[in-house]
N, C-alpha and C positions, 0 to 999 in steps of 0.2 A: 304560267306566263313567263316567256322569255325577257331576258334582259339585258339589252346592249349599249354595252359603254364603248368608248371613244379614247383614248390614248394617242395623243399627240406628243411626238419627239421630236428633239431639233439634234440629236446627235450627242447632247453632253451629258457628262454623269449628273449633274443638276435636273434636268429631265427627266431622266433615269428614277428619281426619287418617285416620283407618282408609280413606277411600278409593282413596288409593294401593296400600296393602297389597291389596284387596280388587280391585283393578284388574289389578293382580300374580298373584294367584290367578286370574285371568278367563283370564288367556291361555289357560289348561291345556285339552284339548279336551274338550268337551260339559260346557261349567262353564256353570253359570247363578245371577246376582245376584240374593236380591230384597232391595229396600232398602223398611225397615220406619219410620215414624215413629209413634211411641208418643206421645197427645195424653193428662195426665193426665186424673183423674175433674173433671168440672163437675158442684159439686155447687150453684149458687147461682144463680138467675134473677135477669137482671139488668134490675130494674125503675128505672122513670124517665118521662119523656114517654112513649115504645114502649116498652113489656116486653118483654125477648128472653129465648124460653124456653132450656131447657138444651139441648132437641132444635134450634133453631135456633143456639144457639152449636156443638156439634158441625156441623151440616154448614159452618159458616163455619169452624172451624177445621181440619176435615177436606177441606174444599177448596183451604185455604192449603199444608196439607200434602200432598197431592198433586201440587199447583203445582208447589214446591217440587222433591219427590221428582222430577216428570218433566222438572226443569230440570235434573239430576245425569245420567239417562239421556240427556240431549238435547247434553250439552257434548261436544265432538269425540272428544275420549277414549274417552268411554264406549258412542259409535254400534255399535260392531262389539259388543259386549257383549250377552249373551241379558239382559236386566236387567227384571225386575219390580218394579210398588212394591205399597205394600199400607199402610194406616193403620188402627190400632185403639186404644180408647179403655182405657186402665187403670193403675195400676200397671207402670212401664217394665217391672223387671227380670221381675217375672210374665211378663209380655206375650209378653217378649223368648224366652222360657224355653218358654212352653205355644206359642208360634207356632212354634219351632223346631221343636218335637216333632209339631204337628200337620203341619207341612208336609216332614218326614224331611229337615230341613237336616242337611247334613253337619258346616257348621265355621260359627260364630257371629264375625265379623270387628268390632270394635268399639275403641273407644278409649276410655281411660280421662281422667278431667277431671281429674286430678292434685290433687285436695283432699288437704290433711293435716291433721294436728292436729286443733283441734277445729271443723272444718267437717264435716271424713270422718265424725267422728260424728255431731254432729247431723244433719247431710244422708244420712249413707248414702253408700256408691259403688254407683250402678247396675253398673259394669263387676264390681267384687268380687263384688255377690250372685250373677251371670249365672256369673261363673268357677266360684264354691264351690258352685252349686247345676248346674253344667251335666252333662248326661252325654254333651255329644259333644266337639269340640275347639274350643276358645275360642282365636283368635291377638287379643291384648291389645295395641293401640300405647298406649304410652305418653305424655302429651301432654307436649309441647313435645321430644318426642325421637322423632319420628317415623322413625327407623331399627331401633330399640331396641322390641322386642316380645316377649312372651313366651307361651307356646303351651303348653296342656295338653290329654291326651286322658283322657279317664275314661270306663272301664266299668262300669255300676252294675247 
């Protein structure tokens, strides 16, 4: 039976931390990564000498982001890994959430940015809404405790 987890990155080393854990799950046989980076909405043309429309900022930033993504498949570690990337424009945790579902991920691997107080609020945790709205099994590392994670499965 295969097994497909979900790897969502926003770019920072804190991010980053779930890919041990998810490198860990790769071993298992006929596991397969796809690591997902989520570019928010561009809602503003950025005018000046050259006007750069919003359709030209998504493929620049969707290009950096794929860079990226296939620089994580490319590091020695991750060579023997079945690993896919995939870049979509939206709302993370939506993103995070309807991509899982469209692509029958099994386990969504992610790390949390350790906001508290009042950042968590105002900001929101991506990692919290993806946990409390997920219906399949979220493993959560926690940042700067990358041993320490915590895993729920929900049937809805």
């Amino acid at each position: 039976m295969s097994q497909r987890d979900l790897v969502p990155l926003d770019g920072s080393p804190l991010a980053e931390l779930a890919l041990d854990e998810a490198l860990a799950l790769a071993q298992l046989p006929d596991s397969k990564v796809l690591l997902l980076r989520v570019i928010p909405p561009i809602e503003d043309v950025i005018s000046g000498p050259e006007t750069i429309t919003v359709d030209q900022q998504w493929e620049i930033r969707a290009g950096r982001a794929r860079d990226y993504l296939k620089g994580i498949c490319e590091r020695p570690q991750w060579r023997k890994v079945n690993c896919e990337i995939a870049v979509q424009m939206g709302d993370p945790a939506r993103v995070i959430l309807d991509f899982a579902q469209q692509h029958d991920i099994d386990r969504i691997v992610m790390c949390s940015h350790g906001r508290t107080g009042v950042s968590r609020w105002i900001y929101g945790s991506v990692a919290r809404k993806v946990l409390e709205a997920a219906d399949r099994t979220v493993v959560l590392v926690r940042a700067g405790s990358p041993i320490a994670h915590e895993s729920t499965s929900r049937n809805k």
